[in-house]
ZAMARGU-4260 file (C-alpha; in steps of 0.2 Angstrom, whole numbers, plus 5000, padded with zeros to 4 digits):
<rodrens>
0) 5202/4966/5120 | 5204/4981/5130 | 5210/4992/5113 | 5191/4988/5107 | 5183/4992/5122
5) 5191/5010/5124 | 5190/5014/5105 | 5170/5007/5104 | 5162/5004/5088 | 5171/5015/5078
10) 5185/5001/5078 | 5173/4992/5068 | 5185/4987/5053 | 5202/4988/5061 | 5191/4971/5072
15) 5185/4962/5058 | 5200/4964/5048 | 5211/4956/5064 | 5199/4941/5063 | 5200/4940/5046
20) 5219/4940/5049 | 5219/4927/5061 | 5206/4915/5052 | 5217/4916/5037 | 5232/4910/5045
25) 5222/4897/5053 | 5218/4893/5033 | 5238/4893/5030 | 5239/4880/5046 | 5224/4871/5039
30) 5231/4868/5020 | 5251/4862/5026 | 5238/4851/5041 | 5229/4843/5023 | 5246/4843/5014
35) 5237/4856/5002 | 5249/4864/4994 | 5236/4883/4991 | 5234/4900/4995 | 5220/4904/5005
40) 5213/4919/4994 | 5212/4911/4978 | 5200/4899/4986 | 5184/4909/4981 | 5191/4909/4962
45) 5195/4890/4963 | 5179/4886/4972 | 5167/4891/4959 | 5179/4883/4944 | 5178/4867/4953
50) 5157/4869/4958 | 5154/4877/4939 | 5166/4871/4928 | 5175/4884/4916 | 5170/4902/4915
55) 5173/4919/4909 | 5184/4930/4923 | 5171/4943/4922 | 5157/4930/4927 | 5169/4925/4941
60) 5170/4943/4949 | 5154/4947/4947 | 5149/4930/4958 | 5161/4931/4970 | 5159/4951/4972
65) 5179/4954/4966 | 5183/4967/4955 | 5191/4960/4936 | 5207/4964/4940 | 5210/4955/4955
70) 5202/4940/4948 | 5214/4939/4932 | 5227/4940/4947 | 5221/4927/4954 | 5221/4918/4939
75) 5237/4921/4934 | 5244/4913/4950 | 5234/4897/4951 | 5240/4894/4932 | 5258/4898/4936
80) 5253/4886/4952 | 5248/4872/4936 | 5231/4875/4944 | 5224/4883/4932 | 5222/4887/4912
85) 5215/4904/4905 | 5213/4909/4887 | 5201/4891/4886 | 5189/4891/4869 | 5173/4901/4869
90) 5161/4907/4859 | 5165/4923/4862 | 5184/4925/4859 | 5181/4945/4866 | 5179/4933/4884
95) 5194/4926/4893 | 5189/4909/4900 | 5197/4901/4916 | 5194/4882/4922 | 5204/4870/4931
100) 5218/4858/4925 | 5219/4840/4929 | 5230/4844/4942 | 5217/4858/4946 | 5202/4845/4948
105) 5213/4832/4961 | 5216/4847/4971 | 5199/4851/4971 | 5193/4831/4976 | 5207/4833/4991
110) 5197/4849/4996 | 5182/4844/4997 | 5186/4831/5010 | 5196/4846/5019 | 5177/4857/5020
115) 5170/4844/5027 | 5179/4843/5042 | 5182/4864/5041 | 5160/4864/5041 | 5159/4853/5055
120) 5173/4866/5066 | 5165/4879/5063 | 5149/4871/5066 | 5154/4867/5083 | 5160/4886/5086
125) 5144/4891/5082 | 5136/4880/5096 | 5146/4884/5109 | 5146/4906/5103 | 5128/4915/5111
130) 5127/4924/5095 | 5129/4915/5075 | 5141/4924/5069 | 5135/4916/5051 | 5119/4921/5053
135) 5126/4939/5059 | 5136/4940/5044 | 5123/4937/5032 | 5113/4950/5040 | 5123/4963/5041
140) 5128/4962/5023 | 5109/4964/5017 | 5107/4978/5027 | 5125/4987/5021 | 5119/4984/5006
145) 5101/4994/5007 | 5109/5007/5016 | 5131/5008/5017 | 5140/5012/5031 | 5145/5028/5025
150) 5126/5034/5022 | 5122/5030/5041 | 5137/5041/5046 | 5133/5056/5034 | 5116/5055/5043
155) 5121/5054/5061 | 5132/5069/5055 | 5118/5081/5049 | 5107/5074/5064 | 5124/5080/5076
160) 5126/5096/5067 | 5107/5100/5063 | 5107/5103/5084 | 5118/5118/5082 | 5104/5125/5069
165) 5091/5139/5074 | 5077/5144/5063 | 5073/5163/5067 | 5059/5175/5059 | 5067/5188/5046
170) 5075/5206/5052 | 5082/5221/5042 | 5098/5214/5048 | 5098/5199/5035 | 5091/5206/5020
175) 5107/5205/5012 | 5108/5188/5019 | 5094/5185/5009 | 5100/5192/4994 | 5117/5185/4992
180) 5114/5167/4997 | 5099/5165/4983 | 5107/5176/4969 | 5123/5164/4973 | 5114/5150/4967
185) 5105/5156/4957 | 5118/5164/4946 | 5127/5147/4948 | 5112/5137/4937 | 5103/5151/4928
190) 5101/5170/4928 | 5094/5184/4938 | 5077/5186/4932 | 5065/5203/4934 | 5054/5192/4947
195) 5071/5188/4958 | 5075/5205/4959 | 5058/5211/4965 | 5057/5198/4977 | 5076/5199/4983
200) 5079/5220/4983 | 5062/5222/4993 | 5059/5207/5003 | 5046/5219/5016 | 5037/5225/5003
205) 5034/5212/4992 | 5034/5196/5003 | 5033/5202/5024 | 5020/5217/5020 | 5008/5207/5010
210) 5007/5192/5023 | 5022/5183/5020 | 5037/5177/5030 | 5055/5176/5029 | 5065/5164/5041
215) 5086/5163/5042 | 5094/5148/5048 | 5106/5152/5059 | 5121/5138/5062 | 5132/5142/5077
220) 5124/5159/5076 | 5130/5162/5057 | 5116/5163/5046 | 5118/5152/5032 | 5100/5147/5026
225) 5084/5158/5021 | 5068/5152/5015 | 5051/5164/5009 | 5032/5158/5012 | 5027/5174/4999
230) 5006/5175/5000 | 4997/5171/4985 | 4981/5182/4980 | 4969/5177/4966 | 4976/5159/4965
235) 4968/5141/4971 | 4986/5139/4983 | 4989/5149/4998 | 5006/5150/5000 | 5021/5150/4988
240) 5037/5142/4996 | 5050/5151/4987 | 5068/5158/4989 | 5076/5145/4997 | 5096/5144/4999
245) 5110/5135/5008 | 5127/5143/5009 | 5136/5128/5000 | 5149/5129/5016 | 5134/5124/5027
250) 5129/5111/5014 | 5125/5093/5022 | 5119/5100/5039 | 5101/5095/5036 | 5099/5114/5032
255) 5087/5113/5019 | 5073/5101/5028 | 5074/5111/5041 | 5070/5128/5034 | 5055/5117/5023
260) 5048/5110/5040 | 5051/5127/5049 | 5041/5135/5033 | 5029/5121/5033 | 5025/5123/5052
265) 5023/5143/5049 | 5010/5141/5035 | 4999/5128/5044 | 4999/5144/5059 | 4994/5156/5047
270) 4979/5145/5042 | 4984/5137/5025 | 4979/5124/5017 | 4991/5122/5004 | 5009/5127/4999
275) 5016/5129/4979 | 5032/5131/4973 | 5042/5133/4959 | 5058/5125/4952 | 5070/5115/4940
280) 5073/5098/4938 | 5091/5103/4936 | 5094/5104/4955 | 5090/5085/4959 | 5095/5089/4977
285) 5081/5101/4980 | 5068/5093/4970 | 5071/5076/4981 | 5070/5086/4996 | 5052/5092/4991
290) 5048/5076/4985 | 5054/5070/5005 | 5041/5082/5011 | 5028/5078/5003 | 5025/5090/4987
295) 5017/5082/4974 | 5019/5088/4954 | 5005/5099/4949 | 5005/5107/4928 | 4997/5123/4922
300) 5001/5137/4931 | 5008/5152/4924 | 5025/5156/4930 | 5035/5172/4930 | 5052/5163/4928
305) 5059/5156/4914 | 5069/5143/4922 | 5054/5135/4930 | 5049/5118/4921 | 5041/5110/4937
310) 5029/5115/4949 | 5022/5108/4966 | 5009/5109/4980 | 5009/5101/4998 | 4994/5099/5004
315) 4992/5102/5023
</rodrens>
């Protein structure tokens, strides 16, 4: 259709739902064709009562991947249909048991005769179509289920947006940049501790003038991102990674990985072998992030912070 071709894939779901619109009313055609007298949605219910027997409507859902609700709807229609009786006998009286009536099971024989002929149609499509559609299906709905839709958009997104990032070196311009964006966060989770202050009211004297480095992340020229590579002296590591922060508008912009691989990158310049850091296990967002770059979980160093309960090291 010409509609599909000038929307593109983003039509995706309007498509599907049209054919799924037009293979139900082929369903309809096919029922009245068989003289059955049935409603093509409550076939998945009614197929697994006639394959399985009597069951527990939460069994049902779970099998046919419908939420409990609309399966007790279902149900409720085939038995006012005389196709159905819930409220059957069970061990468990907490459970509310469906199966077929009499009437229920001769409909089901009447079917059955109905699929075979439906298989063989549909077989015959899938000859003459260049691509299974079946096959497709089944396909797509194993890898939707490893990774949703809605995940491989919120990626392309930050891959989109991350193109409008820049990752600059520190000037006296940002320093209250790089002040506000971490005590922001970090007020959020914890409290200002005598080691932030040191580090956040004197940035060039106690991370630039010692061998460290500060870079911004800049997005559409807004500096919404800082991260510190602070020196370490007397230690077995190299470099600390530390004071990190995202503006939370600029949050899902891929901001974070960039500033780690930007700080990553300036460390292995400098001649590091290694980077520590410090954090929480609180902020699961930022531990998963380290955890992405390769930062492995180290124990016993001695920490200036009290919020600290997990510490780090990348080797490079």
């Amino acid at each position: 259709m010409d509609f599909f071709e000038r929307t593109g894939k983003m039509a995706l779901g309007s498509r599907l739902r049209l054919l799924t619109a037009q293979v139900t009313e082929d369903a309809e055609g096919i029922y009245k064709l068989y003289e059955v007298d049935f409603v093509p949605k409550w076939f998945p219910v009614f197929f697994v009562l006639a394959a399985d027997g009597a069951k527990p409507i939460t069994e049902i859902a779970a099998e046919i991947g419908h939420s409990q609700p609309s399966v007790t709807k279902i149900i409720k229609e085939m038995a006012e249909a005389g196709l159905v009786k819930d409220n059957l006998k069970s061990d468990d009286k907490r459970r509310n048991v469906a199966g077929l009536t009499e009437k229920g099971k001769k409909l089901a024989a009447k079917i059955r005769i109905q699929g075979e002929d439906i298989e063989r149609a549909i077989e015959n499509v899938i000859a003459e179509a260049t691509h299974n559609l079946w096959e497709a299906i089944a396909e797509w709905e194993d890898l939707l289920m490893q990774k949703s839709l809605l995940k491989r958009v919120q990626e392309q997104k930050k891959l989109r947006e991350s193109k409008d990032v820049q990752i600059v070196p520190f000037v006296p311009q940002y320093t209250k940049v790089f002040r506000d964006l971490n005590e922001e966060w970090i007020s959020q989770y914890f409290e200002m501790e005598a080691a932030d202050y040191k580090a956040l009211d004197n940035p060039k004297e106690y991370i630039l003038d010692k061998g460290g480095q500060i870079l911004v992340a800049l997005y559409q020229g807004e500096p919404v991102g800082v991260c510190a590579l602070i020196k370490m002296s007397g230690s077995d590591y190299d470099f600390e990674m530390a004071k990190m922060a995202v503006s939370p508008k600029a949050q899902g912009k891929n901001i974070g990985w960039l500033l780690g691989q930007a700080v990553i990158g300036t460390a292995r310049e400098l001649g590091a072998s290694n980077i520590y850091l410090e954090s929480n296990t609180m902020l699961k967002p930022a531990i998963n992030l380290y955890y992405k770059m390769g930062f492995k979980k180290v124990t016993g160093l001695p920490t200036p912070y009290k919020r600290c309960n997990i510490q780090m090291v990348l080797d490079l």
